[in-house]
gemmi code that builds the backbone of each chain (N, CA, C; Angstrom):
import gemmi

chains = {
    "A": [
        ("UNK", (12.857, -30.662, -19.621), (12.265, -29.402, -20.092), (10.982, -29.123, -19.300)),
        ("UNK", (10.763, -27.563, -18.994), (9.755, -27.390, -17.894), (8.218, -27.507, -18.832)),
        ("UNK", (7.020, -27.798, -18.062), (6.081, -28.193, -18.856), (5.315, -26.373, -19.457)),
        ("UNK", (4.670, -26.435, -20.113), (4.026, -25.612, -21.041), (3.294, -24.546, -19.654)),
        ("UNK", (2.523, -25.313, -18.409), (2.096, -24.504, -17.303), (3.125, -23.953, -16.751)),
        ("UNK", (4.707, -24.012, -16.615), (5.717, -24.079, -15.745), (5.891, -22.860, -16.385)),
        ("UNK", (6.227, -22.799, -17.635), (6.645, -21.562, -18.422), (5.643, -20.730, -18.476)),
        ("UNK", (4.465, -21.006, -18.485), (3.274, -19.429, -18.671), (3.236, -18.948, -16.742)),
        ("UNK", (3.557, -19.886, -16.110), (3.295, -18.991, -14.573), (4.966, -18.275, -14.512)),
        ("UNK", (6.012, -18.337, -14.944), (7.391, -17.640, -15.181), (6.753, -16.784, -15.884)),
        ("UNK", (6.100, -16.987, -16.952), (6.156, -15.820, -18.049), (5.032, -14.906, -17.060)),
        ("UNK", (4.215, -15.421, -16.675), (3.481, -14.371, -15.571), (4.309, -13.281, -14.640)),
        ("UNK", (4.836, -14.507, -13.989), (5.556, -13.740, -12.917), (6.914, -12.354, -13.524)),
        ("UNK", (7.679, -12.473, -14.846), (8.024, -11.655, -15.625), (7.442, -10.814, -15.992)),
        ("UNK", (6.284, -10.782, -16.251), (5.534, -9.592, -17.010), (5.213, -8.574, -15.676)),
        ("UNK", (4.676, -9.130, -14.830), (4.217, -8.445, -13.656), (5.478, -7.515, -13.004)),
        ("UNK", (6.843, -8.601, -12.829), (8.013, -7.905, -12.408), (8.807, -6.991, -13.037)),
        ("UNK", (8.380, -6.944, -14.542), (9.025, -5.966, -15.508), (7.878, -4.590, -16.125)),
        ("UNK", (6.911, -5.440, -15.387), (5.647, -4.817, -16.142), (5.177, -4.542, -17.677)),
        ("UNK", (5.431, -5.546, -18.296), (5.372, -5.671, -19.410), (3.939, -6.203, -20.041)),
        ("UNK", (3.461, -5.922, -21.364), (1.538, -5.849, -21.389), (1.367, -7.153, -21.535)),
        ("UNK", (0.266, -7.230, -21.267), (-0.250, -8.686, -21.755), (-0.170, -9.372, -22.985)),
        ("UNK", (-0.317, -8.246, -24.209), (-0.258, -8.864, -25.739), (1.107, -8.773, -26.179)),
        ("UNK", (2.092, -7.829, -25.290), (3.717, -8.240, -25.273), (4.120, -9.742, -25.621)),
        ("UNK", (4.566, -10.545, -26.816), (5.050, -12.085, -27.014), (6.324, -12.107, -25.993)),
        ("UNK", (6.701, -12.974, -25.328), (7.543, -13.714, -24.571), (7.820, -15.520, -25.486)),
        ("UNK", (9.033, -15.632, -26.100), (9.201, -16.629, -26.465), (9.755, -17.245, -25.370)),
        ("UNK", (9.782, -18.750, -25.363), (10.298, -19.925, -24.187), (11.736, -19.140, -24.334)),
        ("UNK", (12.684, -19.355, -25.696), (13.620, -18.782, -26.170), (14.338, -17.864, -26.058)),
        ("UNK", (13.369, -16.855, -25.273), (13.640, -15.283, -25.471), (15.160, -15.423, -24.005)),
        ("UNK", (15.835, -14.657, -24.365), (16.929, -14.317, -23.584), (16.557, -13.277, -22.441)),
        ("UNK", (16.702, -13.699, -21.247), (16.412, -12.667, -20.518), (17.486, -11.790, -20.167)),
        ("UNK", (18.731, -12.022, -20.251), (20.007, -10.761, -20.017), (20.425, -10.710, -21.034)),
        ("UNK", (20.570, -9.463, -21.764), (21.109, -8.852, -23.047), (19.773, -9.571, -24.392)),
        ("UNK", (18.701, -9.986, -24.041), (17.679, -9.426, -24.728), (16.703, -8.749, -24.576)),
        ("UNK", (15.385, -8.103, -24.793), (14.878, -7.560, -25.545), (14.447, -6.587, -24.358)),
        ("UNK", (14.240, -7.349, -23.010), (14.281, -6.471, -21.662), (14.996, -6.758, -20.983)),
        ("UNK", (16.448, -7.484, -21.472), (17.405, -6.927, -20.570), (17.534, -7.226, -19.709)),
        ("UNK", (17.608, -7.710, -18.264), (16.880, -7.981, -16.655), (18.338, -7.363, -16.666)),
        ("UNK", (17.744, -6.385, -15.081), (19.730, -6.151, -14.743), (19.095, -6.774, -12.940)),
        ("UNK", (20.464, -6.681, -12.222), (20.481, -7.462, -10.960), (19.027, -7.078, -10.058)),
        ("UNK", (18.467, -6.368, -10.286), (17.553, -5.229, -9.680), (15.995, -6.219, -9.969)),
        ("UNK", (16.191, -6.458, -11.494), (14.702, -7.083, -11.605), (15.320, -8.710, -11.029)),
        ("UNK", (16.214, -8.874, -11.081), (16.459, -10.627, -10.869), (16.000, -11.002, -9.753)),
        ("UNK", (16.166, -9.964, -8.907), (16.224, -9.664, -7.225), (14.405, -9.827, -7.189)),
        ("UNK", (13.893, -9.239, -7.872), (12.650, -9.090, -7.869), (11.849, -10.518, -8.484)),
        ("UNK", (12.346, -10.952, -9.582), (11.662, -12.232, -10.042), (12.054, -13.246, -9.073)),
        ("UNK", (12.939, -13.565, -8.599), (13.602, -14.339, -7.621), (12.834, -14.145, -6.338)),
        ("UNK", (12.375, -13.165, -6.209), (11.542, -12.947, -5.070), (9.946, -13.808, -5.227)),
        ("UNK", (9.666, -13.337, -6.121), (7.911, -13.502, -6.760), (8.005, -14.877, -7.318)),
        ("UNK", (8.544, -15.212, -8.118), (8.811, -16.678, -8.101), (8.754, -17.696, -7.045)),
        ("UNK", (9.657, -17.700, -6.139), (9.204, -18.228, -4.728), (8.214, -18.169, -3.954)),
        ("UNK", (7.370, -16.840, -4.445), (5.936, -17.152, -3.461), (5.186, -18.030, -4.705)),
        ("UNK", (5.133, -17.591, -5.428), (3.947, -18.483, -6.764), (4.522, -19.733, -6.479)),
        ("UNK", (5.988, -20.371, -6.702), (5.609, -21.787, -6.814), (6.207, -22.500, -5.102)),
        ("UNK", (6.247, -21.817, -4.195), (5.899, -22.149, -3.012), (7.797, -22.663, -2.951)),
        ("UNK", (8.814, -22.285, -3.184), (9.762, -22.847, -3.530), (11.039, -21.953, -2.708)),
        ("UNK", (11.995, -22.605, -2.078), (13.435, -21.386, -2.383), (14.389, -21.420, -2.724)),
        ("UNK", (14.564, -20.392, -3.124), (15.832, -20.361, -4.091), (17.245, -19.613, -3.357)),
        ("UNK", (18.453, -20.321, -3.366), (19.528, -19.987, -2.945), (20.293, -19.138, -3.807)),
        ("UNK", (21.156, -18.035, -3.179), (21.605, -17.181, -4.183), (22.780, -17.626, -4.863)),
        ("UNK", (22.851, -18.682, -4.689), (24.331, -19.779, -5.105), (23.940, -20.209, -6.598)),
        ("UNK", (22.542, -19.953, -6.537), (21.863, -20.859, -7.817), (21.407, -20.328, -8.605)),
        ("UNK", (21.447, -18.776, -8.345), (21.153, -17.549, -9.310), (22.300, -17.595, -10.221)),
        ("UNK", (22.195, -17.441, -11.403), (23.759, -16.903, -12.203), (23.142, -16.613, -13.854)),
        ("UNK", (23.794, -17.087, -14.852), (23.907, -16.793, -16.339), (23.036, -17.282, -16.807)),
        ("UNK", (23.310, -19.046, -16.028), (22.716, -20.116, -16.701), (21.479, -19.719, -16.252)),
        ("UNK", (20.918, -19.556, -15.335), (19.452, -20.240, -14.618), (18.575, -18.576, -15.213)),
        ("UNK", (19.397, -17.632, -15.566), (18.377, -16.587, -16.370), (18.879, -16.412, -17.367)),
        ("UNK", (19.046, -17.535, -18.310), (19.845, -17.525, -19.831), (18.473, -17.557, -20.845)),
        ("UNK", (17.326, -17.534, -20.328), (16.265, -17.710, -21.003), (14.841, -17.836, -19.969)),
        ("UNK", (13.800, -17.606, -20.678), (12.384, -17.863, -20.324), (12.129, -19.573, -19.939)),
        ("UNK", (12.971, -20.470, -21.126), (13.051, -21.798, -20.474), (13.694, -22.233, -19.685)),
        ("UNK", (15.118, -21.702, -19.306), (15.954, -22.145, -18.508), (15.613, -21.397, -17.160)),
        ("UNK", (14.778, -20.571, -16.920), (14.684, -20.441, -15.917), (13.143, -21.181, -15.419)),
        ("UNK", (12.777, -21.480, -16.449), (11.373, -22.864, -16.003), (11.623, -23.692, -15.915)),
        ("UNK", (12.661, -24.343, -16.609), (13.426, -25.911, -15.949), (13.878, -25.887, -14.744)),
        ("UNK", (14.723, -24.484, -14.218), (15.188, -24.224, -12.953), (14.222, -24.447, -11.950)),
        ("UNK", (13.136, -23.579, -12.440), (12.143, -23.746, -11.209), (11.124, -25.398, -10.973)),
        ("UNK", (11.154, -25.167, -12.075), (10.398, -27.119, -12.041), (10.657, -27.882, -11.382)),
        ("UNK", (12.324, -27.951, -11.365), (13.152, -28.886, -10.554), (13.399, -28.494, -9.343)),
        ("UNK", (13.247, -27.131, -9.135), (13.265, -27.046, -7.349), (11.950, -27.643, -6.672)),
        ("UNK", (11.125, -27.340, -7.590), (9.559, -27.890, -7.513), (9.313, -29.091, -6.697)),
        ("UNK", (9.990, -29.742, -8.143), (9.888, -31.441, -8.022), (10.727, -32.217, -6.748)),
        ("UNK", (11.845, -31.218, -6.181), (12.763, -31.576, -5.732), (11.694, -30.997, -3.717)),
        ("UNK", (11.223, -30.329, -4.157), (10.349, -29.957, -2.559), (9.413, -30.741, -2.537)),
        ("UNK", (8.426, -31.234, -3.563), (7.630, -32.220, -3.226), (8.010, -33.628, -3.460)),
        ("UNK", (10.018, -34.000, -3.654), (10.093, -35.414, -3.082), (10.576, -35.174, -1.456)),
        ("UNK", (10.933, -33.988, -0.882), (11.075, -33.813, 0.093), (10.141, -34.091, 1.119)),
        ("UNK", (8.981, -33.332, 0.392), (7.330, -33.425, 1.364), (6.484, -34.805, 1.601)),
        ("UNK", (7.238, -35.732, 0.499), (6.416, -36.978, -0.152), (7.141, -38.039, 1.370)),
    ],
    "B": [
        ("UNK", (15.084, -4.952, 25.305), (15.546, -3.837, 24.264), (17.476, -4.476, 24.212)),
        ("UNK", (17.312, -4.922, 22.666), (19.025, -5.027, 22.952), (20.335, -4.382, 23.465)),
        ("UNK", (21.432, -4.968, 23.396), (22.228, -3.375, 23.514), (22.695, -3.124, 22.204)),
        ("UNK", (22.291, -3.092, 21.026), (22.390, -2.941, 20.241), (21.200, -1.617, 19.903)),
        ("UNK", (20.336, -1.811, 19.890), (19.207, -0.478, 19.504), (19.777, 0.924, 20.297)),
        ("UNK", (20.357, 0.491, 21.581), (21.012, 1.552, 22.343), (21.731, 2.626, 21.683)),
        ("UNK", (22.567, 2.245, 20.887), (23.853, 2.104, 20.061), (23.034, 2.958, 18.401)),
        ("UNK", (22.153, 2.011, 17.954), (22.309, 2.098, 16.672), (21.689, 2.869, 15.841)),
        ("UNK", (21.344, 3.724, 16.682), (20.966, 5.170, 16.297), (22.670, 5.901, 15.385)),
        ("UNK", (23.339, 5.539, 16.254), (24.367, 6.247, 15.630), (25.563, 6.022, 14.954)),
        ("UNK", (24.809, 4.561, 14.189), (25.081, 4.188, 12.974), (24.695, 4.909, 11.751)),
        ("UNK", (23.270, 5.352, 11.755), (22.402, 6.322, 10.783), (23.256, 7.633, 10.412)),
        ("UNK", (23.882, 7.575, 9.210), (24.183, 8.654, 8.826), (23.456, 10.059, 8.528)),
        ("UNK", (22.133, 9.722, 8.306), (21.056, 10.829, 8.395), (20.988, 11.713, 9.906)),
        ("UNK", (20.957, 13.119, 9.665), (21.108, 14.343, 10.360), (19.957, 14.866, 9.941)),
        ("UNK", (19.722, 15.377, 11.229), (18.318, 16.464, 11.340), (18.538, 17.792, 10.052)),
        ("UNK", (17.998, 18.193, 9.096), (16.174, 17.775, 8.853), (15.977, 16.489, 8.279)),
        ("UNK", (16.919, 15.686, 8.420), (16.497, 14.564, 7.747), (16.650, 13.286, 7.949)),
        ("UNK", (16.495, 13.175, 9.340), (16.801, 11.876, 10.198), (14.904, 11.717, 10.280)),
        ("UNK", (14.292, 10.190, 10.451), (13.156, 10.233, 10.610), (12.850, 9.099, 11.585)),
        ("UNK", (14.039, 8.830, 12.182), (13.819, 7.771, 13.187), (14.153, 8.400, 14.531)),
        ("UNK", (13.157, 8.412, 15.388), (13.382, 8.673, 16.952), (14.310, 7.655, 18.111)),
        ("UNK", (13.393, 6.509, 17.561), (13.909, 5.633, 18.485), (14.321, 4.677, 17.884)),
        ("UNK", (15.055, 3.481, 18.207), (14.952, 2.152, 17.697), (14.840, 1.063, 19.021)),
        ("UNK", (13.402, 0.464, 18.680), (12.723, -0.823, 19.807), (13.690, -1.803, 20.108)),
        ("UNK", (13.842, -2.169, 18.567), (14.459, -4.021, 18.586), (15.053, -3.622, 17.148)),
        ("UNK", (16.055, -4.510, 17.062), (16.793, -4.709, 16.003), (17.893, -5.581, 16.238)),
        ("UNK", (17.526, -6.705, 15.048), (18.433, -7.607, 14.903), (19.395, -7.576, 13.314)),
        ("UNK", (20.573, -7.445, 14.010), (20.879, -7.131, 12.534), (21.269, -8.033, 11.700)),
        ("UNK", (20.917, -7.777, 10.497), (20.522, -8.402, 9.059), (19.280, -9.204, 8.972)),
        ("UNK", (18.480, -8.685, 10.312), (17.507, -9.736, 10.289), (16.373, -8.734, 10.214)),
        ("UNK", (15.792, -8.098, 11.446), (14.863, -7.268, 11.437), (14.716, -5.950, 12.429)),
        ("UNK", (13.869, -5.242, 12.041), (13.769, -3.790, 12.985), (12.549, -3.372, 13.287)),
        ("UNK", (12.680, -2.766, 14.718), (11.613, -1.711, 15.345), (11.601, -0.854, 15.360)),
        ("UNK", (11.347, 0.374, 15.064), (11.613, 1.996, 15.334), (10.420, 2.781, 15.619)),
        ("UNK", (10.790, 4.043, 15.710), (9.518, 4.592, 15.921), (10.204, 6.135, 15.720)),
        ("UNK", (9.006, 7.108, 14.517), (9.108, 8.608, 14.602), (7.856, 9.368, 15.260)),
        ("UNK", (8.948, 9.861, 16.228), (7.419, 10.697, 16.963), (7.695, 11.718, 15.848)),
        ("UNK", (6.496, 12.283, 15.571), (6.101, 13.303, 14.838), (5.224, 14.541, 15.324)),
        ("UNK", (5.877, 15.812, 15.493), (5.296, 16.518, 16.621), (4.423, 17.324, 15.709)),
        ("UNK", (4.828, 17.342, 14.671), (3.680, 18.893, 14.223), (4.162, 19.740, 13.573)),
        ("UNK", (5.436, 20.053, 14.173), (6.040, 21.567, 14.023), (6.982, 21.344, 13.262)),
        ("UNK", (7.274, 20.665, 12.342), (8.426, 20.137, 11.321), (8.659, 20.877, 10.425)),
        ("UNK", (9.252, 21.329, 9.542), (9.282, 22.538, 8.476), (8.129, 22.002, 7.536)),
        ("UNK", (8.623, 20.893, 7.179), (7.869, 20.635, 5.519), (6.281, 20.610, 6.009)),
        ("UNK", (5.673, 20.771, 7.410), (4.275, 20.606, 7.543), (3.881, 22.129, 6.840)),
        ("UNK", (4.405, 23.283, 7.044), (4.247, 24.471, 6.773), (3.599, 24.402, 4.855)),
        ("UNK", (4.033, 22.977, 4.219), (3.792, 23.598, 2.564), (2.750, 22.011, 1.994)),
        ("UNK", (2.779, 21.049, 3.238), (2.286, 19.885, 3.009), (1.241, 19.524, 4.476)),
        ("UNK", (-0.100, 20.367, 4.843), (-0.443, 21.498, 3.765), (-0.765, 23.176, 4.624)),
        ("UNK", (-0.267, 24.073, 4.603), (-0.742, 24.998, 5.028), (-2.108, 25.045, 5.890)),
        ("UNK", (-1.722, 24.936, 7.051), (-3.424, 24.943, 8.053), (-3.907, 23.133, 8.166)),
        ("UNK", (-3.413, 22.184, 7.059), (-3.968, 21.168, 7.347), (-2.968, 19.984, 7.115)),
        ("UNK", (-1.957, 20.137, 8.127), (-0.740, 19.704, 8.351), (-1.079, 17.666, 7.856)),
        ("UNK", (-0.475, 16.901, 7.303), (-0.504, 15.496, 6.385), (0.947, 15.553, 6.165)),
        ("UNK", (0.964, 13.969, 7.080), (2.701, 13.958, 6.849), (2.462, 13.326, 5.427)),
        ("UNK", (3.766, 13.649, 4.699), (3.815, 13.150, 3.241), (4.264, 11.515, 3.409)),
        ("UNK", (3.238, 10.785, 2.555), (4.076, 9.486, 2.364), (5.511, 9.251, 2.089)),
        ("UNK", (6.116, 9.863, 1.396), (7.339, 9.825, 0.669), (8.387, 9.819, 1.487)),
        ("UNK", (8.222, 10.907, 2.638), (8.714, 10.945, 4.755), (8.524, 9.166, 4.751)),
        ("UNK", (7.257, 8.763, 4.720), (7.052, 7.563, 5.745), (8.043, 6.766, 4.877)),
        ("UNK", (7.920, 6.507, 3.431), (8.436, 5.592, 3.029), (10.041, 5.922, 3.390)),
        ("UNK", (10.997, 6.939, 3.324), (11.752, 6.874, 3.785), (12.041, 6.733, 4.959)),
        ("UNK", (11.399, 6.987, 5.995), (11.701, 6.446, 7.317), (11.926, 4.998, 7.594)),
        ("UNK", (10.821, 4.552, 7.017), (11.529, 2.743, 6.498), (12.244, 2.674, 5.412)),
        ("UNK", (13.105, 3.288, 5.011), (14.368, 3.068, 4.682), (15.455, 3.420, 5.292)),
        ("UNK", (15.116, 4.067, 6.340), (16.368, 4.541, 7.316), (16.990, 3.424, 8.192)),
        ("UNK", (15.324, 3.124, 8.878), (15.236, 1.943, 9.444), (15.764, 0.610, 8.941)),
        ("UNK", (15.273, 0.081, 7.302), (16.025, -0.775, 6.876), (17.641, -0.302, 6.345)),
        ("UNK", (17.780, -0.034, 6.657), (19.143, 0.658, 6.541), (19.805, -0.331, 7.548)),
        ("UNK", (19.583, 0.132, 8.997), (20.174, 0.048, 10.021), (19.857, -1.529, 9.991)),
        ("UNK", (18.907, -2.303, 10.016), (18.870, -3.492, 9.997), (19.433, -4.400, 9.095)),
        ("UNK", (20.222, -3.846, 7.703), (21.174, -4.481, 7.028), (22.843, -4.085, 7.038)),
        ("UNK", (22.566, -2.594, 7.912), (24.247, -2.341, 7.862), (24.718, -1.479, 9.412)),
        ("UNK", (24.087, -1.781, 10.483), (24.220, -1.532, 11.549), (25.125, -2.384, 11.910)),
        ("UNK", (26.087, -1.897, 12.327), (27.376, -2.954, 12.741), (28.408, -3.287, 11.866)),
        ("UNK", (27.799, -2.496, 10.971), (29.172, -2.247, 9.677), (29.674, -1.338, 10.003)),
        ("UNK", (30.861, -0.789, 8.970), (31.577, 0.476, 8.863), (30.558, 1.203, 8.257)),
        ("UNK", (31.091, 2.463, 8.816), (29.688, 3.896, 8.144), (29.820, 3.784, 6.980)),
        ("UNK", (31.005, 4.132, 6.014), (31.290, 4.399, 4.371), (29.810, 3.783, 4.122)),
        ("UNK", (29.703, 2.705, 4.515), (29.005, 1.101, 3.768), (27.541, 1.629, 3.825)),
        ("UNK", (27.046, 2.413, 5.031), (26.172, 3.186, 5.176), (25.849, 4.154, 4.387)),
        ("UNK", (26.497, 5.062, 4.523), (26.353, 5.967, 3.593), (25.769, 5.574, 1.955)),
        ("UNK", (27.072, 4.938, 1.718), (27.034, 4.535, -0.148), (25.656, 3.881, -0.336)),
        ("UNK", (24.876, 3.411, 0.491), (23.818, 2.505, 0.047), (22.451, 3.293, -0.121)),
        ("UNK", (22.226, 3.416, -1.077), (20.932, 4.252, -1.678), (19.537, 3.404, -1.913)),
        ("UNK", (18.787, 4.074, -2.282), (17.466, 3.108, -2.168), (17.230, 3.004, -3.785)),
        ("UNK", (17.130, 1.921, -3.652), (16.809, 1.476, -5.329), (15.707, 0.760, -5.698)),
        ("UNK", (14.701, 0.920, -4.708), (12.867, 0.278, -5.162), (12.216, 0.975, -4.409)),
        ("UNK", (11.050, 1.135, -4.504), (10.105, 1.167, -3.397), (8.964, 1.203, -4.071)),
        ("UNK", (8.152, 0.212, -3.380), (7.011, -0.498, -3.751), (6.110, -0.411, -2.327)),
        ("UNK", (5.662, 0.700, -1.911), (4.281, 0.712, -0.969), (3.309, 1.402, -1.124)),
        ("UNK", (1.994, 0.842, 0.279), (0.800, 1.386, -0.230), (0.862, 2.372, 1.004)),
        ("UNK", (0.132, 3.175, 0.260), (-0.118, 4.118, 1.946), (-1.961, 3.591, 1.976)),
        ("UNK", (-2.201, 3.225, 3.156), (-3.725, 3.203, 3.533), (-4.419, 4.042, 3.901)),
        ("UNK", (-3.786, 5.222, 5.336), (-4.403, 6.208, 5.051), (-3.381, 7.536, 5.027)),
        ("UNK", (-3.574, 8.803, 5.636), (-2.537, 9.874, 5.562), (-3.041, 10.022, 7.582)),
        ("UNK", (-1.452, 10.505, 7.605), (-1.226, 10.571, 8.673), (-1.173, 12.156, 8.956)),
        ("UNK", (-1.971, 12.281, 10.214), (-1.578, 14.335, 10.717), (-1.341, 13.959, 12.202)),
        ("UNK", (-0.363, 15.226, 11.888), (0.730, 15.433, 13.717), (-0.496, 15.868, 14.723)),
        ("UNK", (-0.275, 15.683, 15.718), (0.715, 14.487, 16.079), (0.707, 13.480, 16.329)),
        ("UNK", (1.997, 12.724, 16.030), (2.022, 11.003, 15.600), (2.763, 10.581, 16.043)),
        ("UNK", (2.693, 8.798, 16.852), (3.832, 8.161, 17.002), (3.912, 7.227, 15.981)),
        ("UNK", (4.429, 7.188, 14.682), (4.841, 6.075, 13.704), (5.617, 4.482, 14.182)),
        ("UNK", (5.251, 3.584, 14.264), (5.588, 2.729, 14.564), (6.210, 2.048, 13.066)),
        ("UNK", (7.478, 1.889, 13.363), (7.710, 1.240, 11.695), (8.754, -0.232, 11.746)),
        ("UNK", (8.140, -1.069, 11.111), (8.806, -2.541, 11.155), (9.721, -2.811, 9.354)),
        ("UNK", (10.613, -3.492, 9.579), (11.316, -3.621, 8.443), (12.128, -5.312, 8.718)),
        ("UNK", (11.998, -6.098, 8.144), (12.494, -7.611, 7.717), (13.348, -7.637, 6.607)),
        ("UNK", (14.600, -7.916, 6.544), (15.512, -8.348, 5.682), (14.670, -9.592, 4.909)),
        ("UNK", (14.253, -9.717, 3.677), (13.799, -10.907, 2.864), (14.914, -11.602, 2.325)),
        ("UNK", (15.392, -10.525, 1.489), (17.021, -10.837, 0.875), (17.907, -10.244, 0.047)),
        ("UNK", (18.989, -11.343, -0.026), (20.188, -10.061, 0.225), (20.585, -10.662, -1.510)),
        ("UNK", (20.922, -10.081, -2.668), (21.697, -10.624, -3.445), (21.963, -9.458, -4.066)),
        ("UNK", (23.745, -10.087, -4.408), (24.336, -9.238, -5.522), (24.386, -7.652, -4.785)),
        ("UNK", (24.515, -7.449, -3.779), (24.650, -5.733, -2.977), (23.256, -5.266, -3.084)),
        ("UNK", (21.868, -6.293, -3.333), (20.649, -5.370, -3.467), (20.311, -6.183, -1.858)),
        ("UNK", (19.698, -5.172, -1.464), (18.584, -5.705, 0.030), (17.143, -5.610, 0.190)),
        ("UNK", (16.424, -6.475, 0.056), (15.108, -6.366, 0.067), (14.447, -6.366, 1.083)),
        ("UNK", (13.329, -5.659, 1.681), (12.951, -5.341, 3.020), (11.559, -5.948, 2.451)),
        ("UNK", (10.394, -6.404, 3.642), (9.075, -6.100, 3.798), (8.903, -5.077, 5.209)),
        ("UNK", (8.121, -3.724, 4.644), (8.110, -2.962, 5.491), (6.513, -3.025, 6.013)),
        ("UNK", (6.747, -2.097, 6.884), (5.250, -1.846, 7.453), (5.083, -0.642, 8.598)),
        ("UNK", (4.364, 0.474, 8.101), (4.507, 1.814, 9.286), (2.881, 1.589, 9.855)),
        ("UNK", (2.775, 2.179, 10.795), (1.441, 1.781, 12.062), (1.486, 3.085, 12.938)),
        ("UNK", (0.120, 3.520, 13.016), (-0.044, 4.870, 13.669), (-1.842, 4.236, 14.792)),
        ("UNK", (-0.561, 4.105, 16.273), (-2.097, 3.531, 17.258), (-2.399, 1.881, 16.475)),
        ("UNK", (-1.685, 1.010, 16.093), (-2.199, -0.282, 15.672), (-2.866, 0.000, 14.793)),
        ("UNK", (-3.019, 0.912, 13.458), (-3.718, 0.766, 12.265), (-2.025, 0.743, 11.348)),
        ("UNK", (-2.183, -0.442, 10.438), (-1.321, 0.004, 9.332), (-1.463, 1.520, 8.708)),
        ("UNK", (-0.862, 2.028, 7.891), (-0.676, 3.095, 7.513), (0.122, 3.354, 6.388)),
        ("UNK", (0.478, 2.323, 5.892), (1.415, 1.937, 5.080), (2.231, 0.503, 5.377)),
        ("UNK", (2.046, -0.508, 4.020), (3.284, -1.221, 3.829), (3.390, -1.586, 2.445)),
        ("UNK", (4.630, -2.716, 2.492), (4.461, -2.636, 1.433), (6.668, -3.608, 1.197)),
        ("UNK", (7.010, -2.862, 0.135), (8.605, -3.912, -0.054), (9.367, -2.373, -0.368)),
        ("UNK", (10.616, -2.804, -0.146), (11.552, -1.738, -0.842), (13.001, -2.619, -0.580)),
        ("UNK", (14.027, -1.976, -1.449), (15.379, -2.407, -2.035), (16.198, -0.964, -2.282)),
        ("UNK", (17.104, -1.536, -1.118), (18.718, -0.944, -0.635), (19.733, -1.439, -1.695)),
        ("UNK", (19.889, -0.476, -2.095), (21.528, -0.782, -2.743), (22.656, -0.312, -2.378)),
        ("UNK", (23.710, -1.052, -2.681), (25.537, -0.722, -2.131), (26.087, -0.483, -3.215)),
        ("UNK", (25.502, -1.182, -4.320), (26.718, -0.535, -5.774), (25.842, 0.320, -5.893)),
        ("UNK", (26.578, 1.193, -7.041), (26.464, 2.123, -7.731), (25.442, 2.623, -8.356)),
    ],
}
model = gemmi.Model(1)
for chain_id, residues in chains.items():
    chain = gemmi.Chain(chain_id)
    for i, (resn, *xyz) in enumerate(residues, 1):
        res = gemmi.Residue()
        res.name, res.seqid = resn, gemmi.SeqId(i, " ")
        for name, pos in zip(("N", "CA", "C"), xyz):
            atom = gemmi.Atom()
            atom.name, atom.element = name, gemmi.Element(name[0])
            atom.pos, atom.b_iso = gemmi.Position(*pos), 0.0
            res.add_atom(atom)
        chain.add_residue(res)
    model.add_chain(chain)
structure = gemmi.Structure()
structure.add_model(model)
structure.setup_entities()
């Protein structure tokens, strides 16, 4: 599970890409396709973008799908582990 | 100059009044582009944007880098594929406003491609000053 910082810089990078307010709640939980904003291919394209510059990371479009934007957490575990997985590369 | 830029002008389905690319420098396709709109002055829309104090409209520039990224994601395709693909973002700054006459220098980079969306980083230049940049997104579906 991604750590508590992993999920507020996602939940950053969401708000900015959807433009959504600051006192807007984002649960870890919250569903990002077919809840409350929905993401259609357009914003994915866009978080997928901004994501990779914030956590210095890339992401293959093989690895985009249901699962990896099934939520606010599942897409912070996603990114954690590309994370973790570039700095055993760098190590 | 490839032999491809030669050529790929007439890939661009856009027709005068509404073609905004003169030339094309370099272009690699699906990768990146050079172009350039000379801009003489005497264009219709200078007549209402603005009467006596002619300012090309941003909205021109930003589409001109979309013409351009156009050609750098579907140059060397079939036209249909051209055509159908509409612009579905645009996210730039203009720095300053541009008056005729101008040679626009405009650069466009494929970032990426998913799901039929295309994401560009653009950038237009008048004499080596930016003038605008900024991102925009091509679409093929619907």
């Amino acid at each position: 599970m991604a750590s508590d910082e992993t999920n507020d810089r996602v939940k950053s990078v969401i708000r900015a890409c959807l433009k959504i307010d600051d006192d807007a709640p984002i649960e870890d939980a919250m569903p990002l396709i077919g809840g409350d904003y929905d993401v259609d291919s357009l914003d994915i394209l866009l978080i997928v973008t901004e994501l990779e510059k914030a956590f210095g990371i890339k992401i293959n479009e093989g690895s985009i799908g249901k699962t990896t934007f099934g939520s606010v957490g599942t897409l912070g575990d996603f990114v954690e582990e590309r994370a973790r997985a570039k700095q055993s590369a760098e190590a | 100059m490839s032999p491809l830029c030669n050529v790929a002008l007439e890939y661009l389905p856009h027709r005068d009044p509404f073609r905004f690319l003169t030339n094309v420098e370099e272009l690699v396709a699906g990768a990146r582009g050079v172009g350039t709109w000379r801009v003489q002055g005497g264009e219709d829309f200078f007549a209402g944007h603005f009467p006596g104090e002619p300012v090309l409209p941003g909205v021109l520039i930003a589409e001109a880098l979309a013409q351009l990224s156009g050609l750098v994601a579907f140059a060397c395709k079939e036209r249909p594929v051209m055509i159908s693909a509409r612009l579905a973002q645009v996210s730039v700054k203009f720095h300053s406003g541009v008056v005729p006459p101008a040679e626009v220098r405009l650069e466009s980079v494929l970032v990426r491609e998913l799901s039929g969306l295309y994401m560009f980083d653009v950038r237009a230049e008048v004499e080596a000053a930016t003038v605008a940049s900024g991102s925009l997104v091509l679409a093929t579906a619907p």
